[in-house]
BALOZA-645232 format. One line per field, with one value per residue (C-alpha): residue in three letters; x, y, z; residue number from 1. Coordinates in Angstrom, 2 decimals. Each point is the difference from the previous one (the first is absolute). Example, Ala and Ser with C-alpha at 12.3 -4.5 7.8 and 13.67 -1.06 7.14 Angstrom:
2
type = c(ala  ser)
xx = c(12.30  1.37)
yy = c(-4.50  3.44)
zz = c(7.80  -0.66)
seq = c(1  2)
% end
This chain:
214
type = c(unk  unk  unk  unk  unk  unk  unk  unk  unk  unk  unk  unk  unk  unk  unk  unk  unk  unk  unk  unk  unk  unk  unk  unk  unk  unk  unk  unk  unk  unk  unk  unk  unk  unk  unk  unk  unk  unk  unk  unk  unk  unk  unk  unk  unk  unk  unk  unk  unk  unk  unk  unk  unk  unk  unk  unk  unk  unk  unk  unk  unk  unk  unk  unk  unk  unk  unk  unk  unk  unk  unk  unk  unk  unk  unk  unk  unk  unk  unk  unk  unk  unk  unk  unk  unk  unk  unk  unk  unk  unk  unk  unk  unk  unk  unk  unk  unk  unk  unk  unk  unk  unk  unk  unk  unk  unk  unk  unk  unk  unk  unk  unk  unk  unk  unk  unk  unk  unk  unk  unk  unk  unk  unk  unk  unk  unk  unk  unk  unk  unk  unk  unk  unk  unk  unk  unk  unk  unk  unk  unk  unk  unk  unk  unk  unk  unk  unk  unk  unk  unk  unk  unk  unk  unk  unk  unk  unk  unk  unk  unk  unk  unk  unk  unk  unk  unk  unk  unk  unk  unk  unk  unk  unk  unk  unk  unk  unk  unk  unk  unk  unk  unk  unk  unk  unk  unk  unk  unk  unk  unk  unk  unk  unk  unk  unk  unk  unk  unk  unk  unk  unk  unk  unk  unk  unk  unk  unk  unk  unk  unk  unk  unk  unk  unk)
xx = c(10.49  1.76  2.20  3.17  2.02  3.66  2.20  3.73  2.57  -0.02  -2.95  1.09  3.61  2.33  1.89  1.60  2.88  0.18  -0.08  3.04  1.79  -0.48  0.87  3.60  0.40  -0.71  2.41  2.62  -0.58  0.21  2.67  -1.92  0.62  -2.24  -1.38  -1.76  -1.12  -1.49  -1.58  -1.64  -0.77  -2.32  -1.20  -1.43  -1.23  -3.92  0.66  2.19  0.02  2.07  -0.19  1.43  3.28  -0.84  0.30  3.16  2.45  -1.40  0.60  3.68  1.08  0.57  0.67  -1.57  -3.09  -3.14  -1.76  3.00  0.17  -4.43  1.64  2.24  -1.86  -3.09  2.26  1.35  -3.35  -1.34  3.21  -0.65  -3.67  -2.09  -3.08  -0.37  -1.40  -2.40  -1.63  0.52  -1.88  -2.72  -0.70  0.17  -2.44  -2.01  -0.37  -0.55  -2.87  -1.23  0.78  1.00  3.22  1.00  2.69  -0.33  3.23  1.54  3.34  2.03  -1.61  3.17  1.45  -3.35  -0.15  3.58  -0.65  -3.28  2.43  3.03  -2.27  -2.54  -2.99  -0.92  -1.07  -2.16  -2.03  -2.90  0.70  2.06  -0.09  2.44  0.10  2.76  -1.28  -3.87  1.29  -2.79  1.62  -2.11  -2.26  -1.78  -2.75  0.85  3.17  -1.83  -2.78  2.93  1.32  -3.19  -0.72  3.16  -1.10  -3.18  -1.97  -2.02  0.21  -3.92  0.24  1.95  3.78  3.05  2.48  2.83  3.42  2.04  -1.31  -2.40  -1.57  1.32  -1.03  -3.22  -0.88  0.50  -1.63  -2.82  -0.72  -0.11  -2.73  2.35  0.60  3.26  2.60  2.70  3.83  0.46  3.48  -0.66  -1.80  -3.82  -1.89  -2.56  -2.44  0.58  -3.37  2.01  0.50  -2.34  3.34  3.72  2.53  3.60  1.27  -1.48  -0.11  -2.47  -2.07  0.38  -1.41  -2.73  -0.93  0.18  -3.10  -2.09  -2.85  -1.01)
yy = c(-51.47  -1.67  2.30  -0.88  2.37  -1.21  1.84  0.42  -0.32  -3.36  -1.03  -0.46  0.56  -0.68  3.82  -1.24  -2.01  2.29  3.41  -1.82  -0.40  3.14  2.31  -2.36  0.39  3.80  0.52  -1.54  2.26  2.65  -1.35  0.74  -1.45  -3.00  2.69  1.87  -3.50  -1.05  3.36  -0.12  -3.77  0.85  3.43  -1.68  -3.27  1.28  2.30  1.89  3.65  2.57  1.83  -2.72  1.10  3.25  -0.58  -2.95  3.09  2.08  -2.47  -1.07  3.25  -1.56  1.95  -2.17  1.10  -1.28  -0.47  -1.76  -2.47  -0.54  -0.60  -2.61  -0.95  -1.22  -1.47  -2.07  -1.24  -0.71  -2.24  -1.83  -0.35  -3.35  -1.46  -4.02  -1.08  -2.46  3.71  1.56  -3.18  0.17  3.23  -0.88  -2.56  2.47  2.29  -2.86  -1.12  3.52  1.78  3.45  0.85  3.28  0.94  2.19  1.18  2.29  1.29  2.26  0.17  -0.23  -3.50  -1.58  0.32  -1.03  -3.21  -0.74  0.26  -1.65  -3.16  -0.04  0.73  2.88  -2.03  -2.17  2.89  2.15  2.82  1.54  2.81  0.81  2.41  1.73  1.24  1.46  0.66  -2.58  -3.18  -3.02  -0.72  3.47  -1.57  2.91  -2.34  -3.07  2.02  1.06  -3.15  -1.39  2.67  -0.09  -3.71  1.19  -0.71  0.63  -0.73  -0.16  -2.77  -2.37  -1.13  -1.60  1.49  -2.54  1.60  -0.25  2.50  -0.30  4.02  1.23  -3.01  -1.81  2.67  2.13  -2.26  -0.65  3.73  -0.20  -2.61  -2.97  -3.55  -0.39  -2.58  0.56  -1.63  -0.29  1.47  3.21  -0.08  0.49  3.15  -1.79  2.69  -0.95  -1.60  -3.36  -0.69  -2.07  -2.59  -0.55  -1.71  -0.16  1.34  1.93  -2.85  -1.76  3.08  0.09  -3.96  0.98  2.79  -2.28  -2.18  2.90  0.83  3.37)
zz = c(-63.42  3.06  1.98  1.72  1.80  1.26  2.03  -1.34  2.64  2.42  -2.22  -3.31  0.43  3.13  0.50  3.31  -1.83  -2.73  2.47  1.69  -2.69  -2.20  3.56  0.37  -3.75  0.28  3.06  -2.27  -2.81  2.16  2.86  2.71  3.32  2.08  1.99  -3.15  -1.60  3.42  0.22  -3.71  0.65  3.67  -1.80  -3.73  2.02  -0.87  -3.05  -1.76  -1.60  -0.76  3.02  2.05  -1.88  0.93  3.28  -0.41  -1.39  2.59  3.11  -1.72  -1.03  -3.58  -3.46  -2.28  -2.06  1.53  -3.46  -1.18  3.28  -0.31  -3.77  1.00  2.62  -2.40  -2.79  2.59  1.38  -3.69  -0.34  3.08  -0.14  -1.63  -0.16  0.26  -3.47  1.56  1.06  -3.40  -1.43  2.72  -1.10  -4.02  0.95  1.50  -3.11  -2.25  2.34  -0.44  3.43  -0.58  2.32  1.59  2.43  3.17  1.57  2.65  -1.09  -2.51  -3.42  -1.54  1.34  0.23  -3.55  -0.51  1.77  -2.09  -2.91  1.61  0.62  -2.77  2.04  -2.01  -2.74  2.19  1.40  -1.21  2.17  2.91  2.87  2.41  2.60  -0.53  -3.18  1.14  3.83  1.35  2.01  0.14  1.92  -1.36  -1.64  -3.08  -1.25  -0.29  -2.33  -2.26  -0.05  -1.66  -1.84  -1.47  -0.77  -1.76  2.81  2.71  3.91  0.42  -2.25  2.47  -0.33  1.94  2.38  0.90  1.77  2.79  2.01  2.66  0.53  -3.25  -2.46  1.31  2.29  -3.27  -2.09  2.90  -0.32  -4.02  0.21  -1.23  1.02  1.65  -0.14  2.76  -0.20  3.55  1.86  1.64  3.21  -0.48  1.60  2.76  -1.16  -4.29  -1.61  -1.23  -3.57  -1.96  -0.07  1.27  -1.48  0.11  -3.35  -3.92  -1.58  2.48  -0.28  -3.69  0.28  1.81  -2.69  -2.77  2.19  0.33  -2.77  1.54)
seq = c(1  2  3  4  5  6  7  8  9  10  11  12  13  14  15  16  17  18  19  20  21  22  23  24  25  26  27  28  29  30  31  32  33  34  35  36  37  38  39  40  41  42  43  44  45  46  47  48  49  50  51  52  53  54  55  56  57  58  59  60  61  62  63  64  65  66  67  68  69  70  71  72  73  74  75  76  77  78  79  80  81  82  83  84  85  86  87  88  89  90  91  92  93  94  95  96  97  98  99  100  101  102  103  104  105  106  107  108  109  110  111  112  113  114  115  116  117  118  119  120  121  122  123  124  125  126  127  128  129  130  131  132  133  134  135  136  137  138  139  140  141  142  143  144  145  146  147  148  149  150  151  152  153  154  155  156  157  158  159  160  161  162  163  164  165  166  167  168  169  170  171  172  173  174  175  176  177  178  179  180  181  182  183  184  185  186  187  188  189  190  191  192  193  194  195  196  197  198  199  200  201  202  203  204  205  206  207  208  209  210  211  212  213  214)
% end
């Protein structure tokens, strides 16, 4: 079995267009002001979770129902959200080639799955963890394990890590005894172990996965 782990957000999907526009599209729904969709646009840059509504009707003194506005809020971002089908095919490729694919995520249970769904990546993967779910961020070394294990199989046995993030994916995945493959953006920690390779989008990682043998 051959092991590849991806990251989900600014790895396999682009959520800064899509965040954008589902918070504008929200604002709308709810005719709020600039000030609120600047505020929500700054405060879900990173992530997003319910209690960051928690704290939007606090600071805005608004009436709406904060399970109704996460509501809104994630219907709105599984609208906006895609995934390039050159990726989707990288990854069918993958499968066929007989890699076994898992996902390991930070985020809200909830919309992480919705955007699986919205963009057909759930039927490309073998498995999935996300943080929000188990209350362990990435780069705890515990995610990655459930990620393989819910893969049906086993981090002593080797794998991939390829995401966005320098600590939380290939330090993550450094910790977790995988081979990293690093999309390159976010400044690099001078004190990171560097991944095994860089490259500049998934779908060069995903052709450097389909080289490998191991």
């Amino acid at each position: 079995m051959r092991l590849a782990l991806f990251d989900l957000d600014n790895t396999l999907i682009s959520r800064g267009t899509a965040l954008s526009n589902a918070i504008t599209g929200l604002c709308i729904d709810c005719g709020y002001g600039t000030d609120v969709e600047e505020w929500l646009k700054t405060q879900l840059a990173e992530r997003a979770n319910v209690d960051d509504f928690v704290r939007l009707v606090a600071r805005f003194r608004l009436s709406d129902d904060v399970a109704q506005l996460w509501r809104r809020y994630v219907d709105r971002m599984t609208a906006s959200i895609t995934c390039r089908p050159e990726v989707l095919n990288g990854l069918d490729g993958m499968r066929t080639a007989g890699w076994t694919i898992g996902i390991v995520t930070n985020g809200a249970g909830d919309i992480q799955r919705a955007k699986l769904a919205a963009t057909g990546l759930d039927r490309l993967i073998n498995g999935l963890a996300v943080s929000g779910d188990v209350e362990i961020r990435k780069p705890d070394r515990r995610l990655f394990e459930l990620a393989a294990s819910r893969c049906g199989a086993n981090l002593a046995d080797g794998g991939w890590m390829v995401g966005d993030s320098p600590t939380g994916d290939i330090g993550g995945g450094h910790q977790a005894g995988l081979r990293t493959i690093w999309l390159r953006g976010r400044p690099w920690p001078e004190d990171l172990p560097a991944a095994d390779h860089v490259v500049n989008g998934v779908t060069d990682a995903i052709a450097i996965l389909q080289t490998e043998t191991e």
